[in-house]
C-alpha positions as CSV (number, residue, x, y, z in Angstrom):
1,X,4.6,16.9,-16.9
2,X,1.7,15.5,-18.5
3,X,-0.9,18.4,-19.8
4,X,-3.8,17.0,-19.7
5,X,-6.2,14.1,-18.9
6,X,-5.6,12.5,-15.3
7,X,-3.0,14.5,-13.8
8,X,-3.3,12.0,-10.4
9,X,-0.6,9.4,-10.7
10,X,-2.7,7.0,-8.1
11,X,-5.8,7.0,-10.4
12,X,-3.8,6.7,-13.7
13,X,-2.4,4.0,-12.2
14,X,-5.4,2.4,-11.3
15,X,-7.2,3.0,-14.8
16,X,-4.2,1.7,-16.6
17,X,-4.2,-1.2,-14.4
18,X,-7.8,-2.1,-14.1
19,X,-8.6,-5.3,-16.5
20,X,-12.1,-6.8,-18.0
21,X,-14.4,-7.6,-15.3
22,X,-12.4,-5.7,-12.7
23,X,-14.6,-3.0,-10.6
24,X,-13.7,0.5,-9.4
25,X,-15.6,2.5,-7.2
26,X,-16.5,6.4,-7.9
27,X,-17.8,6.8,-3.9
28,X,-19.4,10.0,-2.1
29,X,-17.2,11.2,1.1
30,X,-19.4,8.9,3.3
31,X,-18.9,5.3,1.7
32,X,-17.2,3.2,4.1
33,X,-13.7,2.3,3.3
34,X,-13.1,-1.7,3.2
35,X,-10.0,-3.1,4.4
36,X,-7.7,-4.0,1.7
37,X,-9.2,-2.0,-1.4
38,X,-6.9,0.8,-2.6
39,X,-8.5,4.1,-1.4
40,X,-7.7,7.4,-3.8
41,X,-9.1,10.0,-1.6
42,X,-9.8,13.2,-3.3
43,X,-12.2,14.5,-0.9
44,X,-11.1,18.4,1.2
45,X,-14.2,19.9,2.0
46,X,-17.9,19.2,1.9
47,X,-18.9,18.2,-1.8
48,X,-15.5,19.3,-3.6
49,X,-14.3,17.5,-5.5
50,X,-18.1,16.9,-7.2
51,X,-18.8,13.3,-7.8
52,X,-20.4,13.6,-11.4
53,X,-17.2,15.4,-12.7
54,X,-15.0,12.9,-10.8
55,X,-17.5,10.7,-12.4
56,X,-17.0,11.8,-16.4
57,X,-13.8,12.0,-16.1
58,X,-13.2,8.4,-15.4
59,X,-15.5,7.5,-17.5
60,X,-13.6,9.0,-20.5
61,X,-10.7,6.6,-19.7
62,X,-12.4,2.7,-19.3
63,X,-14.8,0.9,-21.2
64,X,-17.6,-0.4,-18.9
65,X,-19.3,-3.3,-19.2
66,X,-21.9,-3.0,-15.9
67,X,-23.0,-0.1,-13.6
68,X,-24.0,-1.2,-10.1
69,X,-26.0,1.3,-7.7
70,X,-27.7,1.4,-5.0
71,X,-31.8,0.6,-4.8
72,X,-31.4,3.5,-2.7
73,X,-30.5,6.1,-4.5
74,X,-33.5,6.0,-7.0
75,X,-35.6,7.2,-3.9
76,X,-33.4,9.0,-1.1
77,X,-31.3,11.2,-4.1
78,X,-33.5,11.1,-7.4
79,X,-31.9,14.3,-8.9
80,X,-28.5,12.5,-8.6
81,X,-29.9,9.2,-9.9
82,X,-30.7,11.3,-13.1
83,X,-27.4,13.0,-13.2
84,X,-25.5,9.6,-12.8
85,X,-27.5,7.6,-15.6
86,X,-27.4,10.9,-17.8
87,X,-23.4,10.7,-17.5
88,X,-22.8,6.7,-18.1
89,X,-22.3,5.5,-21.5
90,X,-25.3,5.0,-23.2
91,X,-25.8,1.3,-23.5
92,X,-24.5,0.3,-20.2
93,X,-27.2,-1.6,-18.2
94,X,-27.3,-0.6,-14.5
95,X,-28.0,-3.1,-11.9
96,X,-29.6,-2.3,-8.6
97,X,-28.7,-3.4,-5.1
98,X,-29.3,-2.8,-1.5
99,X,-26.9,-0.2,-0.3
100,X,-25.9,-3.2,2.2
101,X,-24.9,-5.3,-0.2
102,X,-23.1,-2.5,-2.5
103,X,-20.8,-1.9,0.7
104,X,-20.4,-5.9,0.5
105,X,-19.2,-6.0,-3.1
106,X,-17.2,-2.7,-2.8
107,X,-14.6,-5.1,-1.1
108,X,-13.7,-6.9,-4.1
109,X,-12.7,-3.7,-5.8
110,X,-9.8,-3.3,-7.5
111,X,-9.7,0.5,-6.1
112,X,-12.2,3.2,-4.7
113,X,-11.9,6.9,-5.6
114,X,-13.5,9.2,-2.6
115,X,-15.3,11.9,-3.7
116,X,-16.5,15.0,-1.0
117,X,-19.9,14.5,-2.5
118,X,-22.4,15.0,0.8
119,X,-25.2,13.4,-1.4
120,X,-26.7,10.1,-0.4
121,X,-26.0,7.0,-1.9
122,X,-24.6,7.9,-5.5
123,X,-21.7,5.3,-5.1
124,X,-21.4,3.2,-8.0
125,X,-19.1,0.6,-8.9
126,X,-17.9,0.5,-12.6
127,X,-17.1,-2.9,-14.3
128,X,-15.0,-2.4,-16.7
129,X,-15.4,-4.1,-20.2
130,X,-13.1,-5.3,-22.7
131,X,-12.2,-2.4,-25.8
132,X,-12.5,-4.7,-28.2
């Protein structure tokens, strides 16, 4: 039995698997779920499990090259926009996108982890970076 760090086989597996330029998705409980993506849903009940410590957490295991949000976000949820850009590594630029076209690109993820955040738009897809 492992003891600590990612206890969840499904997104260990994921993380361990997940190569430079792949994307993951860290999504709210609302994010619609492409066809074809792996879906790690961690969701039970209205904003548990918390997106930004869903969020650190994977963070602390993959080097990321990009950050892509939506425009949305910045306006509809600025708390949260705060709390996401506090919490990725500093360095990593952020690109901005219509929600509508973040759903498009969530489909050529390598995986999506469902949060039960209930806030709007803080979806974000992670592209991961090379560690050396």
């Amino acid at each position: 039995m492992l003891k600590k760090g990612i206890l969840n086989p499904n997104i260990a597996r994921l993380l361990a698997e997940t190569g430079h330029k792949d994307a993951i998705v860290v999504s709210d409980a609302g994010l619609p779920m492409p066809l074809g993506v792996e879906r790690i849903d961690l969701a039970w009940k209205e904003n548990e499990p918390g997106y930004i410590p869903v969020l650190t957490e994977i963070l602390e295991h993959i080097v990321v090259e990009k950050a892509i949000l939506a425009e949305e976000l910045k306006t509809v949820s600025p708390a949260m926009h705060e709390e996401i850009l506090k919490t990725l590594p500093q360095g990593v630029p952020v690109e901005y996108v219509p929600h509508v076209e973040l759903k498009e690109q969530t489909k050529q993820a390598r995986g999506i982890i469902r949060t039960g955040e209930f806030t709007p738009y803080p979806s974000v897809i992670l592209v991961a970076g090379c560690a050396y």
